[in-house]
C-alpha positions in Angstrom: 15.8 -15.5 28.2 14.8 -16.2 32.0 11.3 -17.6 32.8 9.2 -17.3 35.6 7.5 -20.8 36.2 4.2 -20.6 38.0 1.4 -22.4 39.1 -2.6 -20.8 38.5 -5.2 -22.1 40.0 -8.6 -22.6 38.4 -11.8 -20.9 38.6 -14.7 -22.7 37.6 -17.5 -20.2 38.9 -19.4 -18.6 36.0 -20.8 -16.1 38.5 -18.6 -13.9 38.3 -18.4 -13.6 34.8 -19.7 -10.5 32.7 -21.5 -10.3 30.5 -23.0 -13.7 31.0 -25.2 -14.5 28.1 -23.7 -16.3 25.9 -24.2 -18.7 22.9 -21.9 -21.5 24.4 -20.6 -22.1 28.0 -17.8 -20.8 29.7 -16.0 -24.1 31.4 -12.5 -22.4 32.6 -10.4 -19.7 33.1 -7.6 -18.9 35.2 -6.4 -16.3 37.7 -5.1 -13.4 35.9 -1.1 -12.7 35.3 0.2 -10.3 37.9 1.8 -8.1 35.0 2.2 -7.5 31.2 4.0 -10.9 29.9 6.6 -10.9 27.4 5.5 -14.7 26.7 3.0 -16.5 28.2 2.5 -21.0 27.4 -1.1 -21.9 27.8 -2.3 -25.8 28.5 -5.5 -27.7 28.8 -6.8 -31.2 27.8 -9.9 -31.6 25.0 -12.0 -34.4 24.1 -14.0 -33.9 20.7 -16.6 -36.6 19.6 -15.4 -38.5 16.8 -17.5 -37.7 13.6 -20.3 -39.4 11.6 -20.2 -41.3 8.6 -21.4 -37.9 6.6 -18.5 -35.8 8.5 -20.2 -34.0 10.8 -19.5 -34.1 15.0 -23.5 -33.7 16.0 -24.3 -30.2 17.1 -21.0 -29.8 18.4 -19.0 -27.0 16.8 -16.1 -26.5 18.7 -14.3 -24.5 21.2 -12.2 -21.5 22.0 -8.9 -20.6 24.6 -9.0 -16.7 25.0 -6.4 -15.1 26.5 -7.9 -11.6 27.5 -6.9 -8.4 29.1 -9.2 -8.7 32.6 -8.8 -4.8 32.7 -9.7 -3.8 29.1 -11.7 -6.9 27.9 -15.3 -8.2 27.9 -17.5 -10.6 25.8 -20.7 -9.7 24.0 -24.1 -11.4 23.6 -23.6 -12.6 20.8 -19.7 -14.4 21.3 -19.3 -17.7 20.3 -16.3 -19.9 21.5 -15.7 -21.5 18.1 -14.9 -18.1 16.6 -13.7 -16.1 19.4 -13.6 -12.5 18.6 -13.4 -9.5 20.7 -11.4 -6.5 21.7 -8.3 -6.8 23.8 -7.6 -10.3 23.1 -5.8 -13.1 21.0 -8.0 -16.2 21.2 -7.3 -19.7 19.2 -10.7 -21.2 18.0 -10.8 -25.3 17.4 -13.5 -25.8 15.4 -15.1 -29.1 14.4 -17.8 -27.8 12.3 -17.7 -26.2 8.6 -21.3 -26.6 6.7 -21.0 -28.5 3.4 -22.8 -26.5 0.8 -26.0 -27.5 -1.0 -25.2 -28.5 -4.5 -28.2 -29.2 -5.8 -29.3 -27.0 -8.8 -32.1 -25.1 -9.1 -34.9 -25.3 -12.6 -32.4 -23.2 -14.6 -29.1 -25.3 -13.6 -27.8 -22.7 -11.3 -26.1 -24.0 -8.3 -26.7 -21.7 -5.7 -24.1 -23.5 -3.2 -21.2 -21.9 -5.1 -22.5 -18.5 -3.9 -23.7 -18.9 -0.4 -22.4 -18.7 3.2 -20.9 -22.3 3.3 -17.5 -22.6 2.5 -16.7 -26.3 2.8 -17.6 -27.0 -0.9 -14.7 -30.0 -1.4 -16.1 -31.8 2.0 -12.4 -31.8 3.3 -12.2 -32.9 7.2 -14.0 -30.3 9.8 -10.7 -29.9 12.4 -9.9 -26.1 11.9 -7.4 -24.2 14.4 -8.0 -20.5 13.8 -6.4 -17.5 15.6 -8.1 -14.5 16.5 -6.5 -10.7 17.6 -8.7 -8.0 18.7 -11.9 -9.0 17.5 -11.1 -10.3 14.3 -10.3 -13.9 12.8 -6.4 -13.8 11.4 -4.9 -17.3 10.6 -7.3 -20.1 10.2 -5.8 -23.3 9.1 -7.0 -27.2 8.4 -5.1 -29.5 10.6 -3.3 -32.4 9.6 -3.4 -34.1 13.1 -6.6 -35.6 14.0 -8.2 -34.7 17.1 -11.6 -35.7 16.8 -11.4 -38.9 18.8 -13.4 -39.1 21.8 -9.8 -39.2 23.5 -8.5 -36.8 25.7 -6.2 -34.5 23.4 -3.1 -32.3 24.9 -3.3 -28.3 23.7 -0.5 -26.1 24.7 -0.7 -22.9 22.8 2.0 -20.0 23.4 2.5 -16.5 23.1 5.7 -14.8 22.0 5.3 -10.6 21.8 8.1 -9.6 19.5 8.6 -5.7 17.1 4.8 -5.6 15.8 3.1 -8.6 17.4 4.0 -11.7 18.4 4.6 -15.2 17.6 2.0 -17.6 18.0 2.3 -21.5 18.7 -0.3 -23.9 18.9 0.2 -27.9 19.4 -1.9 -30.8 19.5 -0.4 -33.6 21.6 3.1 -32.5 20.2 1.9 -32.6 16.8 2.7 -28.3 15.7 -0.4 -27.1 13.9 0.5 -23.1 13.9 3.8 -21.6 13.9 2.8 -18.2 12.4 3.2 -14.5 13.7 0.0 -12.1 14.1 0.7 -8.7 13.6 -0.4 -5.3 15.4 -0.9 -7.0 18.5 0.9 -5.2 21.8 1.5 -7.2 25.1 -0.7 -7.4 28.0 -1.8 -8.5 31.2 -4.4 -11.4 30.5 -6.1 -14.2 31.9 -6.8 -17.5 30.2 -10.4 -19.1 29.9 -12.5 -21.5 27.5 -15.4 -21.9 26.5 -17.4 -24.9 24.7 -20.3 -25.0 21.5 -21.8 -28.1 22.2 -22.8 -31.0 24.8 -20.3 -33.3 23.7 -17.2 -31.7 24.1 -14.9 -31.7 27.7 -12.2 -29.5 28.6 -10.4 -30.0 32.3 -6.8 -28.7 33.3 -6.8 -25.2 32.2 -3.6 -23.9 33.3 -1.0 -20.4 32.6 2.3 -23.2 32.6 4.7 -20.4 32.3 5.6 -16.8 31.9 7.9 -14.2 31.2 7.6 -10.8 32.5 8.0 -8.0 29.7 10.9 -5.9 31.5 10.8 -3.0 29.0 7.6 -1.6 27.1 8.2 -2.9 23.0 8.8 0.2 20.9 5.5 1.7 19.2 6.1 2.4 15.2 6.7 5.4 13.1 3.2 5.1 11.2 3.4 6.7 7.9 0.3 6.7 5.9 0.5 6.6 1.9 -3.2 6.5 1.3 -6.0 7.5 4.0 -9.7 6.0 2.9 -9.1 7.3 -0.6 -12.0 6.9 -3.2 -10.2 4.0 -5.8 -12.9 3.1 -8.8 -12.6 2.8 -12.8 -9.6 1.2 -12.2 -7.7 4.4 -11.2 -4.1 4.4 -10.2 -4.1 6.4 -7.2 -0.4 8.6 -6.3 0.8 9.8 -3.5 4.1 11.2 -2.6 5.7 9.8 0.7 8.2 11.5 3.1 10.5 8.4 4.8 13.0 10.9 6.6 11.1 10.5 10.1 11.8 6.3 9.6 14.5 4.9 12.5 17.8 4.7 11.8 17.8 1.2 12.7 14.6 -1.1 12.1 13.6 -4.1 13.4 10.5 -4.7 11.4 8.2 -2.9 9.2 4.7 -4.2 8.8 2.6 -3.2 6.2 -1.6 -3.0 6.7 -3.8 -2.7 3.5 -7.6 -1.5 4.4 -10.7 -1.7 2.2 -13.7 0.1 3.6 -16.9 0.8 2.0 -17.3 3.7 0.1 -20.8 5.7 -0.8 -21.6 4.0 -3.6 -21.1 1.1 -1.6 -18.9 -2.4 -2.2 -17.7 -3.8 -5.6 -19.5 -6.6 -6.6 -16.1 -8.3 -7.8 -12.6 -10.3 -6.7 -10.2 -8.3 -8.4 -6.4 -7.8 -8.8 -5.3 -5.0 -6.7 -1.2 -4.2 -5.6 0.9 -1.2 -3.9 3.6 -0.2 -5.6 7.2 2.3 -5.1 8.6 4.4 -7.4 12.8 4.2 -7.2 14.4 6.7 -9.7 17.4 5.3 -11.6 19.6 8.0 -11.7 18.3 8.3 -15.8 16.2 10.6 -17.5 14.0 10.3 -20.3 14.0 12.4 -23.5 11.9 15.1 -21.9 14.2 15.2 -19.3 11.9 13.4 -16.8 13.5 11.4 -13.6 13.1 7.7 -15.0 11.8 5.4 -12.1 11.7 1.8 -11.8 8.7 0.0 -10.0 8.7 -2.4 -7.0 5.5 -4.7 -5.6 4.9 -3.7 -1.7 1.9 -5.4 -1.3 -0.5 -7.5 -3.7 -4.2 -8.3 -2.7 -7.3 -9.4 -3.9 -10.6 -7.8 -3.2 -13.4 -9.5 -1.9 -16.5 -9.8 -2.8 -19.0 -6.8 -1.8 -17.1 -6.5 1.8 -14.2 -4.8 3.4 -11.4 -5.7 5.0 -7.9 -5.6 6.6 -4.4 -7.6 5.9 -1.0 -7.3 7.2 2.5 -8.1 5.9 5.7 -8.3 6.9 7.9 -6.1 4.1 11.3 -5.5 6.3 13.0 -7.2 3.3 12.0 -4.2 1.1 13.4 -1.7 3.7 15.9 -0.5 1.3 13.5 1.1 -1.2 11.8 3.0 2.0 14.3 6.2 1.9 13.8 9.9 0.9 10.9 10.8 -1.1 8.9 8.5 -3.0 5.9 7.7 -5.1 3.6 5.5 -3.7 0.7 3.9 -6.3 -2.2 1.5 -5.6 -4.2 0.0 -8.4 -7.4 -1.9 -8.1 -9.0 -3.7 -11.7 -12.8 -2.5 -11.1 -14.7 -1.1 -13.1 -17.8 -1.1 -11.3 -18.8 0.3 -7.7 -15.2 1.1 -5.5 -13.2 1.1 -2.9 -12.1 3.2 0.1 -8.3 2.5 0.5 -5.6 3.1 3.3 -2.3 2.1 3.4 0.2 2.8 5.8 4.1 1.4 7.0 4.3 1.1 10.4 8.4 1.1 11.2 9.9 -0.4 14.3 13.3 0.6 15.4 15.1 -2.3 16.9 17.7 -4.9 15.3 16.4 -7.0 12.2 17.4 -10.6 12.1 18.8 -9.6 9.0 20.1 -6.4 7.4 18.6 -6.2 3.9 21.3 -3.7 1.8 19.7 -4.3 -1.6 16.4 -5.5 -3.4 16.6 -6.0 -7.3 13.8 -6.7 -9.7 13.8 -9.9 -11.2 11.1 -10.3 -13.3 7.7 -8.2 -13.5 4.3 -8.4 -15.3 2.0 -10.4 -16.9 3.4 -14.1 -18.3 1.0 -15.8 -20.9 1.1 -19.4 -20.3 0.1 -22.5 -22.6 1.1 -20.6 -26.0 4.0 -22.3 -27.9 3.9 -19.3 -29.6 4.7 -17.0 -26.7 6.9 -19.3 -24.9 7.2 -18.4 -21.1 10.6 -18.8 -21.3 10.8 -15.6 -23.5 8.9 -13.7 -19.9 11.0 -15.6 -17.1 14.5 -14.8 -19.1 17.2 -16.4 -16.6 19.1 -13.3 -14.7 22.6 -12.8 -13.4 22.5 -10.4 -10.8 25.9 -8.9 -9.4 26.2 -9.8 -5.4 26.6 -6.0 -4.1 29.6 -5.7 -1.7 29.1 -6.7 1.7 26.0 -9.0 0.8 26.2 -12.3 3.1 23.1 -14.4 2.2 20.0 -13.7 -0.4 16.6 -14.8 -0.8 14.0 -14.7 -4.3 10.7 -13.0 -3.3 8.3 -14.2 -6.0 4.6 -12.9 -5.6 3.0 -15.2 -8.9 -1.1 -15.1 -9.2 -2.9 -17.3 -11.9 -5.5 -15.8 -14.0 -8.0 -16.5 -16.8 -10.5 -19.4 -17.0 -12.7 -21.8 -19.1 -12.7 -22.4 -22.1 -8.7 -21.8 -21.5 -7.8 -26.0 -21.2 -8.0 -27.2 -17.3 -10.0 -23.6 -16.5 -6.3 -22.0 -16.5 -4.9 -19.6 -15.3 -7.3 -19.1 -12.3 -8.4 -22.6 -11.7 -5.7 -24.7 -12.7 -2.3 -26.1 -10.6 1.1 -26.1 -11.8 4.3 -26.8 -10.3 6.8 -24.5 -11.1 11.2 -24.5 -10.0 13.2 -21.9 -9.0 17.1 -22.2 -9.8 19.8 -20.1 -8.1 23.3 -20.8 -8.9 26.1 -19.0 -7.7 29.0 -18.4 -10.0 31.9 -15.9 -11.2 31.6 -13.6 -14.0 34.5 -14.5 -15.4 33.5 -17.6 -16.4 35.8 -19.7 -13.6 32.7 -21.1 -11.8 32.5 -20.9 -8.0 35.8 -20.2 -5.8 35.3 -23.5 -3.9 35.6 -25.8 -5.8 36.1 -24.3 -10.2 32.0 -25.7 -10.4 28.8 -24.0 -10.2 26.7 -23.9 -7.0 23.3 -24.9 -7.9 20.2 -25.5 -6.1 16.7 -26.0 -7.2 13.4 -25.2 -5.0 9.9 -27.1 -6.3 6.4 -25.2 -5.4 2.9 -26.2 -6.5 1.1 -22.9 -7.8 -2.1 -23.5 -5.7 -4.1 -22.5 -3.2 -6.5 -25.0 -1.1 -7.8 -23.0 2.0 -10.0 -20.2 -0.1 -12.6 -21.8 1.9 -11.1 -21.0 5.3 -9.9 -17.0 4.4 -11.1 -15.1 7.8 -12.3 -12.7 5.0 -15.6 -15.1 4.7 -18.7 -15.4 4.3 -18.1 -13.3 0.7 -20.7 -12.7 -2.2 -19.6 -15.0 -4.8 -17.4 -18.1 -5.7 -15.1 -17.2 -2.7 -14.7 -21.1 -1.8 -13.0 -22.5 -4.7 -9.3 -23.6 -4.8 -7.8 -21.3 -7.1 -3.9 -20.7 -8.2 -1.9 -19.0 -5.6 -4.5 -16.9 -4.5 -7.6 -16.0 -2.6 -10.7 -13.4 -3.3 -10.3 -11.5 -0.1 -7.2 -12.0 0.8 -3.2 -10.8 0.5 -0.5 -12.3 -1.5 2.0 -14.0 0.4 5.1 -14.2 -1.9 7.0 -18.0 -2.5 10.1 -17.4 -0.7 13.7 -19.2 -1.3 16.5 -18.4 0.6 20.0 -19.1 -0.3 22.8 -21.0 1.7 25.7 -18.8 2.5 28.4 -20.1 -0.2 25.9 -18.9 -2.8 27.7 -15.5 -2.3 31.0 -16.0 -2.0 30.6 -15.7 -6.1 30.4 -12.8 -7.5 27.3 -13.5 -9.4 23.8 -15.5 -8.8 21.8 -16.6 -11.7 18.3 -17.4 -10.9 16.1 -18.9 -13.5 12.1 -19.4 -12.9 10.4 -22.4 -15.1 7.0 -23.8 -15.1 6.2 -27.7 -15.7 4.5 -27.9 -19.3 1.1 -26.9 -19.9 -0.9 -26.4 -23.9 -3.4 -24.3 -24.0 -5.8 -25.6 -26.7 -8.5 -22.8 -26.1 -6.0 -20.0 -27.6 -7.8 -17.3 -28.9 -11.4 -18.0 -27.4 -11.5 -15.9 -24.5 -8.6 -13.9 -22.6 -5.4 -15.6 -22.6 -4.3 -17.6 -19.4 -1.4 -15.8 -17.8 0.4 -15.5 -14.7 0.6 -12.0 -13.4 4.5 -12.0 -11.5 6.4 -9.6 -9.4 9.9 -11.4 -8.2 12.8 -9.6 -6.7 16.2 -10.7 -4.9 17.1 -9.1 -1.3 20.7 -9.2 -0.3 21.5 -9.0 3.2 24.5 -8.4 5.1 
């Protein structure tokens, strides 16, 4: 890939900024890029005062790098640098302040902290990188690195467009904080600038470091739409039929968005299970003489609480089940108010990094934990799957929530961790163990079943316990599945086994309120 290296000069001026009123100050920005950029690397030096004793950085709360379109874009009144959103942008926030909630309790024992507007509820350090596309918060994550040091700190953030958005990177003095794609972004012309909330924090050397000219417009997607702002409530399963014959020949990508939006009777009050599913006939019928169908997860979320909003995923591994005709489902747990649902699958024609050729269910439904008497090794039966000719290298896909609570022992499922270990061995039906060496192949990936940045889901401020660590999951948020890939030899059997086990956990509450379980969707893509 060639790059053009250039040199941008700063403009400190505010006056010729619009609109100018502001809740922060505007400290940089740069000359604008003379065209669209395929990738653009951003740089500029930060000093953050070091924090108090209690945590907090004064009335400092952070800053934020937007990179903007200067044709299309503008900032509003009421735009603040440590959350920078608006339209026709993808802005990075670096934010030293998250409010610790009051935990006091009130004459009845209620603690109204769970349910407010704070988030920080386990007092974990305020340094949060956050990425913003278009006028809405995306990635937000806690960094590891500390930068709150009343020392100068190196940021060099980049932007990679690539089939459905880019790739975004974001270091602090080498130290890699995101590495993450944002999707249904498009490229543009932009200029860089900063802003500040609060006295105490410096910025100098904004600079564009480097560029690269998009030579050719990226392809736009063939958008089709299974559900559009259909009413789901009572815990309907909601059908549609979906066409796939207009889908490229070849695809790059397909990116999957998942929209809640308010209906009449306005928001559900409630976080609950909600997932997309496909219909894939067998070839069988049943004894009516009905097509039998087999069922695959697209896309699990859960809802938030009384508020909308929108995710996307990356589901080109599933690409083989998107072909002819096929049923589309969506299913949401509420049995109170609603939701408004759309879901589409926007397909981009281009060259995958890898072909998928096959995806095979694993293992599906709901897995009662903590009951020796419904062990979970009689759910998570060990699998042998036949390696489909032509298959070069595979990967598990296992989406796995936790749910249930107190008095289940350690709050499970919801509220409790638990490592679990996925197994894949590759072997030969026969019996004759792998063809390198007469042995089996094995290989054994760990993974802690929890989720510790509820708290920091872009989907926030919510209406109820929307902070709390929970297991593998967040209220307002999608479900990003644990994903294992194998090494190459693992197909030069003719067989993979894959077993799933969890680490051992009694449940001595059985049979006082619903039973803990984990609700599991795991597949195998092969790809050539």
């Amino acid at each position: 890939m060639r790059y053009a290296l250039s040199t941008v000069i700063l403009f400190l001026s505010l006056t010729v900024l619009t609109p100018t009123a502001m809740g922060g100050e505007l400290v940089a920005r740069t000359a604008p890029t003379d065209s669209v950029v395929e990738s653009v690397w951003v740089s500029f030096r930060a000093k953050f005062p070091t924090p108090d004793d209690s945590g907090y950085s004064g009335q400092n709360r952070g800053l934020g790098l937007m990179l903007i379109d200067p044709d299309r874009g503008s900032l509003s009144e009421d735009f603040a640098w440590d959350e920078p959103n608006t339209d026709h942008s993808i802005a990075f926030g670096f934010d030293v302040h998250n409010q610790i909630p009051d935990k006091s309790e009130d004459e009845n024992g209620r603690v109204m902290g769970w349910f407010d507007a704070d988030g920080n509820w386990y007092e974990r350090p305020q340094r949060e990188v956050s990425v913003h596309a278009n006028g809405r918060e995306r990635i937000n994550v806690r960094s590891d690195y500390e930068f709150r040091t009343s020392e100068w700190v190196d940021v060099d953030v980049q932007v990679r467009y690539q089939l459905g958005g880019a790739q975004v990177l974001v270091r602090l003095d080498g130290q890699t904080i995101i590495d993450q794609p944002v999707w249904d972004v498009r490229p543009m012309r932009l200029h860089a600038m900063v802003g500040i909330e609060g006295e105490d924090i410096e910025v100098r050397d904004l600079a564009i470091t480097r560029t690269t000219k998009l030579d050719a417009p990226l392809p736009e997607p063939v958008r089709l739409t299974a559900f559009d702002a259909q009413l789901l409530q009572n815990a309907a399963r909601l059908k549609n039929d979906v066409d796939f014959s207009s889908v490229p020949e070849s695809v790059g990508r397909v990116i999957a968005t998942m929209t809640l939006s308010e209906p009449e009777m306005g928001y559900d009050h409630w976080d609950k299970k909600g997932t997309v599913g496909i219909r894939i006939p067998t070839g069988e019928v049943d004894d009516e003489g009905n097509p039998v169908t087999e069922r695959f997860e697209v896309f699990r979320f859960i809802t938030p609480y009384r508020r909308g909003w929108t995710w996307h995923m990356d589901v080109t591994d599933l690409l083989p089940l998107f072909e002819d005709t096929r049923q589309m489902e969506v299913h949401i747990g509420t049995y109170m108010k609603g939701w408004l649902v759309t879901f589409t699958l926007d397909f981009y024609a281009g060259t995958p990094e890898r072909e998928p050729i096959a995806v095979m269910n694993l293992w599906n439904g709901e897995a009662e934990i903590g009951n020796p008497e419904k062990p979970t090794e009689d759910f998570y039966v060990p699998r042998d799957i036949a390696v489909p000719e032509g298959a070069t290298s595979a990967r598990v896909r296992a989406t796995v929530t936790g749910h249930g609570m107190y008095p289940n022992s350690n709050n499970a499922g919801e509220f409790m961790p638990i490592w679990r270990t996925l197994t894949i061995s590759s072997v030969n039906s026969g019996g004759g163990g792998d063809v390198l060496e007469g042995d089996f192949i094995s290989m054994s990936a760990r993974n802690h079943l929890w989720k510790t940045d509820c708290y920091l889901n872009p989907c926030r401020p919510q209406g109820g316990t929307w902070k709390f660590d929970r297991s593998g999951w967040a209220p307002g948020d999608k479900v990003d599945p644990w994903i294992v890939d194998t090494q190459r030899e693992f197909i030069l059997g003719d067989t993979l086994r894959i077993d799933y086990t969890l680490d051992p956990y009694l449940n001595e509450g059985r049979g006082e309120t619903w039973a803990p379980h984990h609700w599991t969707d795991a597949v195998v893509v092969f790809y050539k």
